[in-house]
Every structure is written in C-alpha cells, then in structure tokens.
C-alpha positions, 0 to 999 in steps of 0.5 A: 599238472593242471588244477584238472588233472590233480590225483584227486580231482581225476575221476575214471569211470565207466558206463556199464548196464544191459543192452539198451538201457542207453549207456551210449547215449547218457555218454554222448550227452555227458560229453556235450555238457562237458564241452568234449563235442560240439554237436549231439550224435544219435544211436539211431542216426548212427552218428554217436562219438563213442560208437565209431565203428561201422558195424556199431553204427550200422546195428546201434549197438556198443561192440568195442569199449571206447575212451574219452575224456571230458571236463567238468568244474574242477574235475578230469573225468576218463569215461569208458562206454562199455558194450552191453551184450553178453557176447562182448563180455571181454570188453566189461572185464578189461574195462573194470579192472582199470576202473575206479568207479561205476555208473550203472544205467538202469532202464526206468521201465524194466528195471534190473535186467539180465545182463545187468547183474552180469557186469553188476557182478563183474564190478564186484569182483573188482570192488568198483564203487558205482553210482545208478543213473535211472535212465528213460523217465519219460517212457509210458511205465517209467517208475523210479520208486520200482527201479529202486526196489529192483536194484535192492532186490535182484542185485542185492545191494543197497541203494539211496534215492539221492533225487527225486523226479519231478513228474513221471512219463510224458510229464517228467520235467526235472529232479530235485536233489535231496541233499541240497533240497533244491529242483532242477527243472528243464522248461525246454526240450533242448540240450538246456541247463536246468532252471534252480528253485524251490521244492515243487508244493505237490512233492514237498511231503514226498522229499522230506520222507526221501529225505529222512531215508537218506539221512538215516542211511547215511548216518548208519555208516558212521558213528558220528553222524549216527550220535548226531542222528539219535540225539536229534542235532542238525547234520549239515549239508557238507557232512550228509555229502563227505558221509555219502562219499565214504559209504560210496566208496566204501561200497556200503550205499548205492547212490540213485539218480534218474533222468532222460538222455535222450531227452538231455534231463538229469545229465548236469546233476549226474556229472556232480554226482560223478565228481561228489561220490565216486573215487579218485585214485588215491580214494580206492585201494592201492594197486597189488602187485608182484615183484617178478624177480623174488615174487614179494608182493609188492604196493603200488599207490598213486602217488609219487612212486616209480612208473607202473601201468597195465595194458589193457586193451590192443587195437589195430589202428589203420592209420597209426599201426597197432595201439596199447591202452594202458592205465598208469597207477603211479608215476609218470612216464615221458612220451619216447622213453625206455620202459621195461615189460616185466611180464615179457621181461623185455624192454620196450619203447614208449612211442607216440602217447595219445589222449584218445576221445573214441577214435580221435587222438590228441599227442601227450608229452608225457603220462601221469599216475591216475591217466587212461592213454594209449601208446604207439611203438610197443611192439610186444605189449598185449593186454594185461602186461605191466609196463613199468621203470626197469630199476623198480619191476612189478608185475601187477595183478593181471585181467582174467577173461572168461573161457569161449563158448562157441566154437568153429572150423575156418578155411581160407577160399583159395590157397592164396588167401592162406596168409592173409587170413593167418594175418587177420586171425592174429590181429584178432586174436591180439586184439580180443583175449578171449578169441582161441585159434588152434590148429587140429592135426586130426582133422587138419583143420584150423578152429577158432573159439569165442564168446559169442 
C-alpha cells in the first residue's frame, strides 16, 4: 500500500445537495485541482467527467451516482457525485450507506432547499459526518451570513463558519481561514492557486469575532479545551483543528466553507477541509453485520480482519458486460479469486477489479478495506449483497430503498420486440432497486413501478 492509500489517509465522501446548487461542477474542479483531469469540463457544454451519460449531458442535470478517485497531499480521496432530483433518490440512498463522509453544497443565494433536507436526512440515517461547501458567492444576492443562519434553521444542525469570504457577489475575491487566520485571495479569473497573506484590514474585526464563535464552539465539545477556554489560556492552532475534527466526526459541529466552482475559488481550501475534518475508515463506527449461519451479530473493522464488502450499485457496462460497485470494509481481495455471496449463499468469482474515474476504468490487482472499486464476473451479485471470505461469512446491514411512487402499464410494439423488452426491463430493474416489474393476470397486462 502506498503512503495514499493508508486506512487513515483514505477519504470517501460524497457530494450531496439540491438541484442545482452545483454539486457536479465543485467535483469536475476538485478533480482538476487533484491532477485527476487535465482539462475543466462544463454543465452547460455538456462535457463534465462525472455526468457521462448522454441523457445527463443533454439535460445538464446528474441522473446516475458516478465514482472517482483523486489525489491530494497525502490523502486518497474516493469521491461520489450524487444526483439532486428527488426522483434519483435510489442513488443518494445507496451512495451514503457506503460513505464515510459528506459535503453538503449549498446555493449562497436560496440557502436550504427542498430537496436538501431530503438527502440531509438520509445522511442522518446513516450517521454521515458532512462538512458545507457555500457554493456560488458571486452570484447577485449571494449572502454567506444567511446560508449559515438556513442550515441552523431548517436542518437543525449546528454549523461553524470556518472561513470567511473576502467580499460578496461580483466582488468575491478569496476566503481567509479562521483557524490559521491566513487569506487566500484569487488575483485571476483562471483555474489559479490562491495567493497567501494577511487579514485584509476591512475584515480584521469581522474575523476575530468569527473567530471567538469558532473557538467557543469547539471548546464546547471537549473539556479540555473548554478548562482552557474559561481559564483564558492560549489554545493552539493544532488543537482547535484535532478539536474541530472530533466534533465533525462525532457529528456534533457542522464545518462551513464557501466559494465559487465555477469560478474555480475556495476549491483548494475545501479539498484540506475534506483531508483535515472528514473520517477515514478507521474514524466511523465499524460496520455491523450478521453471521448468516447462527444470526450472531458480528463487527467488522477496517483493519486487518477477513475480507467483506457490500454491493452497492449494478451497471450494464456496453463494452465490459455487467459491473458490481462494491465498498470493501475490511480485508482485501485479489483480482480472480473465489469469494463467497453469504446473502445468495453462493460463491462467486472475483473477475476484472477496476478503479472507476465516472466511466473510464483502471485494472487493479488487488482491493483493500477502505476502497470503492467495481468488479467484473459476479454473475449473481446485486446491490446490497455482501461478498465475503467463504471460511469467515457476514452478511452485512443491507440499503433499504424507499417503496415506487408512480406507476404504468407497458407493452411491446410487435409480438417481436417481446423479449427484447423483458430483456431491457430486467437489466433495468438490476440496475436500479427501486424500479418494480409485475405482471397483472386480471388485466394481462405487464406494469412497471418507480420513483419518478
């Protein structure tokens, strides 16, 4: 394993939000900045890594959760862009049960949306820690003071302001980080790193109060900062940062950046944030499970433990046939071996592993625990199956997917295209959990069932 890929220099997160708030675009830049791509696609031009497909490019909109993987510093970190439409909540569902961490983009102008405290509550459920990225601050209206105040409001949570902008709408020029006490200003309109220097005079009394709300925060979630606190001592840098990471992780504070993607500002200072606040594996809980032989219940951590992993997404793949994701939690597994499908209770062949970056593949040789691959050659394997060492079974907790809201009758044009559409509804219906054929023998006829 390289220095990247330690258990506890991994990072997987996703990024979740409304519609719109431009979850797709801070992506493609964090890519950029992680040397992951090479040229900046566009929502608009239809040419981002993570929206592949056409029907995405051609709408501009996030359709199916697409995985990456980038480098930055000393850090490994497995991104998923979730969609935003409620319709595609199957796809916020299955990506957060195998996530570790969260970013939350939120639009600097409308704040809280709708749909935003629909996968706010999905990461809830799964006990996502998640930082907020205050997207678009150069928009007319942009107000980071009153995203904040939304985010306490409507989601009932508890954010922290760890930057604060450096102007507002068509002058929002950089960030400085409160922690460090340090800005960050972008002289150009270009993909450029951000010039490092002092407080800006004008905000000098805006930071410090940030600041001191910052401080008291954090000291709130541990006793020994908060003696320090009281008793007025000097709390360092290194310690308001572990401090800050604990309450993240612990789910007690909600971290708040701000910037503009498509602007390319606040990327560079978001990507630390990823590295400096969210989990690695062996920060969250161990993954439960059962032993589906006794129904014990059983743990599984990331460490050195027998090999277990959870299906969570199936994709028709027209070049390399059918492809499993799968989150590995502990263990690791080599590229063509046996492994055992303890809830099919069948075995199953570990074919072609691949790295996926949105639709291109890299070839592994082999899975550690903490690693988002997909796999080639597991023939029975649908999402929420556990895959795991036929000498040590677990069948780990599965997803659960909300029941279809809308429903139809189908029927082929010909006599002809009978099996050609049984074929495509079975591939749909394996690729998608939440997508119901049933055949009605009152009315002959076949009805499919989905979410939007």
């Amino acid at each position: 394993m390289t220095t990247n890929h330690k258990l506890e220099n991994i990072r997987n997160i996703g990024f979740i939000a409304h519609i719109d708030a431009g979850k797709t675009t801070v992506t493609e830049r964090v890519l950029f900045f992680a040397g992951r791509i090479h040229k900046i696609g566009g929502v608009d031009e239809g040419n981002t890594t993570m929206d592949w497909m056409a029907q995405e490019r051609e709408r501009g909109i996030t359709i199916t959760s697409a995985a990456t993987t980038a480098d930055w510093k000393q850090y490994n970190i497995n991104i998923i862009d979730t969609p935003g439409h409620v319709d595609f909540t199957a796809e916020v569902e299955r990506s957060l049960r195998i996530l570790d961490g969260g970013v939350v983009v939120i639009d600097a102008v409308a704040g809280v949306q709708s749909q935003s405290e629909t996968v706010w509550r999905q990461a809830d459920k799964y006990n996502v820690p998640r930082i907020c990225f205050i997207n678009k601050m150069d928009r007319v209206g942009a107000d980071y003071a009153r995203a904040i105040d939304s985010i306490a409001q409507r989601l009932k949570a508890n954010p922290v302001a760890i930057q604060v902008p450096i102007g507002s709408e068509d002058t929002f020029r950089g960030v400085v980080d409160l922690i460090d006490e340090r800005a960050y200003i972008y002289q150009e309109d270009g993909p450029v790193a951000p010039e490092e220097g002092p407080v800006p005079e004008e905000l000098i009394e805006d930071v410090r109060n940030y600041r001191l709300a910052l401080i008291e925060k954090i000291a709130e979630t541990d006793d020994d900062l908060m003696m320090k606190y009281l008793e007025d001592e000097e709390i360092s840098k290194e310690e308001l940062r572990q401090g800050l990471r604990q309450a993240t992780i612990d789910y007690r504070i909600i971290p708040v950046l701000c910037g503009t993607a498509l602007k390319h500002r606040g990327i560079q200072p978001l990507l630390d944030a990823i590295g400096d606040y969210l989990p690695s594996p062996m920060d969250v809980i161990p993954t439960q499970g059962t032993d589906p032989r006794t129904d014990e219940p059983l743990t599984r951590h990331a460490s050195d433990e027998p090999f277990a992993a959870l299906a969570f997404k199936t994709v028709s793949d027209p070049y390399i046939g059918r492809l499993v994701y799968f989150r590995v939690y502990s263990g690791h597994a080599v590229s063509g071996s046996m492994v055992y499908n303890s809830t099919k209770k069948q075995r199953e062949r570990l074919g072609r592993l691949v790295l996926m970056n949105a639709q291109r593949r890299e070839d592994l040789e082999d899975v550690y625990a903490g690693q988002i691959v997909a796999a080639v050659g597991l023939k029975d394997t649908i999402t929420g199956d556990t895959i795991c060492d036929i000498d040590n079974q677990v069948v780990l907790e599965n997803i659960t997917f909300p029941e279809p809201v809308v429903s139809i009758a189908i029927e082929p044009k010909s006599r002809g295209d009978q099996d050609k559409l049984s074929d495509a509804l079975i591939k749909m219906a394996d690729e998608d959990p939440t997508f119901k054929i049933v055949y009605d023998d009152e009315t002959g006829q076949t009805v499919v069932s989905g979410m939007g």
